[in-house]
Backbone as CSV, one residue per row, in Angstrom:
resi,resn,N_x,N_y,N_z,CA_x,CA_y,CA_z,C_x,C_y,C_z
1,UNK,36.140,79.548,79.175,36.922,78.372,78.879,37.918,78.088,79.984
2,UNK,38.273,76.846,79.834,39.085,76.758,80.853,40.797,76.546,80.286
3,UNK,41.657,76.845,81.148,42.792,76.828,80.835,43.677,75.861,80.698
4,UNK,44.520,75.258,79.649,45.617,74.585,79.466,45.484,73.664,78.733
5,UNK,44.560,74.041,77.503,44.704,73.659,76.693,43.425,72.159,76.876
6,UNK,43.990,71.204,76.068,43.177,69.489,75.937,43.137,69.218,77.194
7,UNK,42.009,68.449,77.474,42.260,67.233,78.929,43.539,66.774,78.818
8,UNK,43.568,65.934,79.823,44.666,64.937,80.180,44.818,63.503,79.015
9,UNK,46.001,63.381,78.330,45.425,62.513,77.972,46.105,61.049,77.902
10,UNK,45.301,60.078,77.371,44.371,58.544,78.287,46.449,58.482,78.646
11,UNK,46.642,57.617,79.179,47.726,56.932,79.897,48.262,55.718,80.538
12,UNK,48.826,54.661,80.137,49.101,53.270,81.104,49.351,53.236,82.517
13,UNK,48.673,52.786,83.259,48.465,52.877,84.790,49.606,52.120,85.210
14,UNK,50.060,51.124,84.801,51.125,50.094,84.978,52.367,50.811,84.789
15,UNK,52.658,51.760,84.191,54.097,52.187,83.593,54.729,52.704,85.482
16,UNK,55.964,52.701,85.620,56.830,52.808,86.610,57.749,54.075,86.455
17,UNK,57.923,54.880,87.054,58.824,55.832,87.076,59.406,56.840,87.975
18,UNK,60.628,56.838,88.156,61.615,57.223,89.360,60.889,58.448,89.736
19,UNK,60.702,59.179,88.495,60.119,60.850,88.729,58.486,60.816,88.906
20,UNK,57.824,59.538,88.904,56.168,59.647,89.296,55.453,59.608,88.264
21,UNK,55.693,59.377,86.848,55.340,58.957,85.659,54.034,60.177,85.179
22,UNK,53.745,59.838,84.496,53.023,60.804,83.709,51.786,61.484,85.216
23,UNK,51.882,63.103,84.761,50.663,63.602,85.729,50.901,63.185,87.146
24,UNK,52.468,63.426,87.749,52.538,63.057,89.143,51.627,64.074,89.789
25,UNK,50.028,62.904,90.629,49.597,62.993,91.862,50.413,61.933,92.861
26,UNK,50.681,62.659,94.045,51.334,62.377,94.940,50.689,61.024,95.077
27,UNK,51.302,59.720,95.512,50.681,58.315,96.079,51.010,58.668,97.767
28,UNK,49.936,57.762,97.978,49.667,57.942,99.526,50.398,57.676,100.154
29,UNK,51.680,57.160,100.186,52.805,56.747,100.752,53.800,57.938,100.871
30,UNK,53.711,58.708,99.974,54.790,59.586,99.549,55.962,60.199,100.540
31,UNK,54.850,60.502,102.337,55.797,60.688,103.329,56.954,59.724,103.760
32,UNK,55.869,59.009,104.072,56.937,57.670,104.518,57.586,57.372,103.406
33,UNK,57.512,57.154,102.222,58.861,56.943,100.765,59.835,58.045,101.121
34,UNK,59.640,59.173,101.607,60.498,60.431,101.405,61.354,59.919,102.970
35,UNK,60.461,59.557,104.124,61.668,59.633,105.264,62.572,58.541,104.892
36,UNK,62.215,57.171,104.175,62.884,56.327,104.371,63.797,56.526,103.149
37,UNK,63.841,57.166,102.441,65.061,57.745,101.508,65.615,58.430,102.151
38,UNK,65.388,59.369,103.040,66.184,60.520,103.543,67.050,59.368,104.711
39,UNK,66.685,58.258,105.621,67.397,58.014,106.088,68.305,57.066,105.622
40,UNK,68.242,56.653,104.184,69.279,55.361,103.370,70.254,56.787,103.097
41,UNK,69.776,57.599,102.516,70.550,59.116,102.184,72.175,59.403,103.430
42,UNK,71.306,59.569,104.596,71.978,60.076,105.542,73.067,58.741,106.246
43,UNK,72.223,57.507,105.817,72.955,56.404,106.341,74.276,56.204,105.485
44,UNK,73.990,55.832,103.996,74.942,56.149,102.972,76.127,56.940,103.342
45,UNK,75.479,58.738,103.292,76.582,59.365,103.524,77.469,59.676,104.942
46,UNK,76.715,58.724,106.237,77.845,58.747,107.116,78.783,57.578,106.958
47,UNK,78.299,56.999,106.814,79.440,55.864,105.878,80.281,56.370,105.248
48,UNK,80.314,57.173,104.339,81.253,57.924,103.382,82.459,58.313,104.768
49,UNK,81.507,59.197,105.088,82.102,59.838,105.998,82.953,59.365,106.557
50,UNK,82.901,58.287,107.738,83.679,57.668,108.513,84.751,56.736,107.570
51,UNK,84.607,56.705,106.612,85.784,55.888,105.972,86.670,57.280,105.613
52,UNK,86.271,57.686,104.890,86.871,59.035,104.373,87.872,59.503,105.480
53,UNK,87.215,59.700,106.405,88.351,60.236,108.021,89.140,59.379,108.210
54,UNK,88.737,57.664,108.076,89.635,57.000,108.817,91.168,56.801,108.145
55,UNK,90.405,56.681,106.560,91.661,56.777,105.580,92.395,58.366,105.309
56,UNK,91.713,59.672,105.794,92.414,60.844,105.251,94.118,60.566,105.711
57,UNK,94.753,61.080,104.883,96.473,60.994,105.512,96.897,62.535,104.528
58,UNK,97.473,63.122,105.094,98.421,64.303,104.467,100.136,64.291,104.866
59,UNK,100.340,63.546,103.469,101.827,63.375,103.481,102.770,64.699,103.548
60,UNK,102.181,65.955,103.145,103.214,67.115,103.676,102.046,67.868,104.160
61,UNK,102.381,68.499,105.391,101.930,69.160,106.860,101.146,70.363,106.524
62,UNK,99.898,70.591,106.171,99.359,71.966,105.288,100.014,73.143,106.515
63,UNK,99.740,75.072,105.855,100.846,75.567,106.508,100.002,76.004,107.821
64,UNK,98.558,76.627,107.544,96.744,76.390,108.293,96.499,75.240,108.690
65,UNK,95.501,75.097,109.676,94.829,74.330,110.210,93.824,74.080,108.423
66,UNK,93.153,72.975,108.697,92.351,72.164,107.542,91.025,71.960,108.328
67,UNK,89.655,72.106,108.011,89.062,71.935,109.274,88.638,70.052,109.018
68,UNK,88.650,69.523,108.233,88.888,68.287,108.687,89.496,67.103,109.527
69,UNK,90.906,68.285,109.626,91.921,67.522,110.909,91.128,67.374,111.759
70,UNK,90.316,68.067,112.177,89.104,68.063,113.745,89.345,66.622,113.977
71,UNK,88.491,65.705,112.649,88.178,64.192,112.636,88.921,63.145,111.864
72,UNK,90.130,63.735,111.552,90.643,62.731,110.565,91.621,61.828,111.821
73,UNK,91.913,60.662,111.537,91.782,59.838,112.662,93.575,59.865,112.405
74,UNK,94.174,60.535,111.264,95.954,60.652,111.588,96.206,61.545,111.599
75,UNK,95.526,63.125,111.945,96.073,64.356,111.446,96.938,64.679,112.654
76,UNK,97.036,64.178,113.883,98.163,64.818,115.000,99.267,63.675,114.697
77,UNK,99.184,62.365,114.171,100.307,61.629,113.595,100.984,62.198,111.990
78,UNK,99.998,62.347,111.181,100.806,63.789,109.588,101.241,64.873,110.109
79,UNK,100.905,65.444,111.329,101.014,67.041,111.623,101.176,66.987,112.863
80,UNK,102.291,67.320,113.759,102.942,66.501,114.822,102.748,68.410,115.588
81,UNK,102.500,69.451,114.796,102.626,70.747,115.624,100.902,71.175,115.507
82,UNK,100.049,70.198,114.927,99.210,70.487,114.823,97.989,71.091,116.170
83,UNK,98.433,70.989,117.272,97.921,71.162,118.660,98.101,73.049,118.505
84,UNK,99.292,73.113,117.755,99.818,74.623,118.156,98.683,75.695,117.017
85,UNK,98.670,74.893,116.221,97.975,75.251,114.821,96.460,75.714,115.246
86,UNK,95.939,74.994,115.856,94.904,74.654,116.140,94.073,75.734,117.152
């Protein structure tokens, strides 16, 4: 016998789904769907990014270096000894 029980069973071909809908076989696209998510992904989160730095501000002077100061675009204007820190 073979294993896992019943066939497959029947299913709407039309139905849509984020996770690949019932019995995900891969569609022939699947690479190219995966790079071009990975680069909305990476595009997205440098965006984050660069806002995030441009707005970071630290109103009292941490007593360590932070390793974000690297890129935050006011940390030698919040932290004026920060060169020494560093």
């Amino acid at each position: 016998g073979t294993m896992g029980g019943a066939p497959q069973m029947p299913y709407p071909k039309w139905v849509w789904s984020p996770a690949g809908g019932w019995y995900n076989y891969y569609p022939k696209n699947w690479q190219r769907n995966a790079a071009i998510a990975a680069v909305v992904y990476a595009s997205i989160t440098f965006c984050v990014f660069q806002i995030s730095a441009a707005r970071e501000r630290r109103p009292v002077s941490p007593v360590r270096p932070i390793p974000s100061q690297r890129w935050c675009a006011h940390a030698h204007e919040d932290d004026p000894t920060l060169r020494h820190k560093m």
